[in-house]
N, C-alpha and C positions, 0 to 999 in steps of 0.2 A: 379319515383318521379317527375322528372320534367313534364311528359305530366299531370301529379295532377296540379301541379302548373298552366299549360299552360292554362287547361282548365277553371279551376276557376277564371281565370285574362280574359278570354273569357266570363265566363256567368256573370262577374261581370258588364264589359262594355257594355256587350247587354243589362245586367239589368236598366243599368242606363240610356240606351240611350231610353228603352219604356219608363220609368218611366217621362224621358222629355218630350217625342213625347206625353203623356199620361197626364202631367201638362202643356201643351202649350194647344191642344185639349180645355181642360178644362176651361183655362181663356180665350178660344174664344170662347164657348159658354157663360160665367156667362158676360161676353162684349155683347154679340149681340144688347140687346136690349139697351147698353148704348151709341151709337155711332146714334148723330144726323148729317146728311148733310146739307150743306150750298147751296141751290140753290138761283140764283137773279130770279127776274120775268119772264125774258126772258125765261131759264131754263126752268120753273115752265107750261112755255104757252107754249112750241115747245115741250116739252114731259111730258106731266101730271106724277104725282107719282102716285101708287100703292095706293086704298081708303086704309084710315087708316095707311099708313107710314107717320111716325114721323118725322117732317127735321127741316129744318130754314131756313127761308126765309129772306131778308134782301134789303133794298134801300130805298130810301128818301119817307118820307109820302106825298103823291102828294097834290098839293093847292088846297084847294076848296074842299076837298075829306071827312076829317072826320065830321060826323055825332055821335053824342052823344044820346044814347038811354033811356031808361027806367033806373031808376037804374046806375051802372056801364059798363051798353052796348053801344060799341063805335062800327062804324063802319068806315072803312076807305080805300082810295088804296095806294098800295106801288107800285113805279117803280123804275126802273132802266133808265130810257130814252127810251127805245126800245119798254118794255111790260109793262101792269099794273096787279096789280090781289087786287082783293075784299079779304079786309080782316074784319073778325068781330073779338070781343073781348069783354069778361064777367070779367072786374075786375076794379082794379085800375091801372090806367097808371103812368107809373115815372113822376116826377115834370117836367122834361127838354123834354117830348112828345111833337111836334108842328109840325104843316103841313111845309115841306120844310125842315125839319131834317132828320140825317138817323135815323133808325132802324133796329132791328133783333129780329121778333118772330118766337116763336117756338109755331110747331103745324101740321096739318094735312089737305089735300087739298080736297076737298069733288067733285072735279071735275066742279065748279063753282065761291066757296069762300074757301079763305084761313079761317080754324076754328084757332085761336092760344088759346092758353093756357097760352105762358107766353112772356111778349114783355119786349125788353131790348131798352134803347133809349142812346144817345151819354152823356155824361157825363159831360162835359164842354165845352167851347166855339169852340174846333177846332176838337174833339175826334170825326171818327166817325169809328167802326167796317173797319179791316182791310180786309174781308171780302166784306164788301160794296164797298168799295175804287176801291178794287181790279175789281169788276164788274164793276162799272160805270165807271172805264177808259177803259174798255173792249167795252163799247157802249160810249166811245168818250164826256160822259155828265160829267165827273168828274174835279169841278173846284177849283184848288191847292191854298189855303188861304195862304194869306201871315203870315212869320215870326211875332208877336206882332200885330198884328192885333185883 
């Protein structure tokens, strides 16, 4: 009676430990494609992504840079200090978009120009993606606003 016992307290916690190994599996695949990367310019120039991976890209809109096309076609460079990369874009841009701000679009590198899909710009006077910050003090261009200013 007891090895009955023994055993079923054995296939119960095997059972339960596929059934985890078997629901972890599973939310890493039905993720896969929801998990974008955060590259800067630099990034983006010293090792191209794979045509057609999805990421985000992020640093200040360089001055002099955007060009306003047909329509809602904008084109324009983002750096970080170190690299630049050509980016185009087919929409409407957020109100607070301007050359000399950060940004972070999301999109895919054709080996030439960044194509983005969708641009996120700083939100008020001092905001700018933690993300970007985090690069631009990485290449030394990153300049710390004062309190109330």
């Amino acid at each position: 009676m007891k090895s009955l016992k023994k055993k079923r307290r054995i296939q119960v916690v095997l059972m339960t430990f596929v059934a985890l190994v078997l629901a972890t599996v599973m939310i890493g695949y039905a993720m896969r494609g929801g998990i974008n990367y955060f590259r800067s310019p630099s990034e983006v120039m010293a090792e191209p992504p794979q045509p057609g991976e999805v990421f985000r890209i992020g640093g200040l809109v360089e001055d002099g840079s955007l060009k306003r096309g047909e329509g809602t076609r904008v084109a324009f460079r983002v750096t970080d200090g170190g690299a630049s990369v050509p980016v185009t874009y087919d929409g409407v841009l957020p109100d607070l978009f301007e050359e000399g701000q950060g940004m972070v679009g999301l999109g895919s590198f054709d080996g030439d120009t960044f194509r983005a899909t969708e641009i996120l710009a700083k939100h008020d006077e001092e905001y700018m993606p933690k993300e970007v910050v985090d690069a631009l003090k990485e290449q030394g261009v990153y300049k710390e606003t004062a309190p109330g200013s």
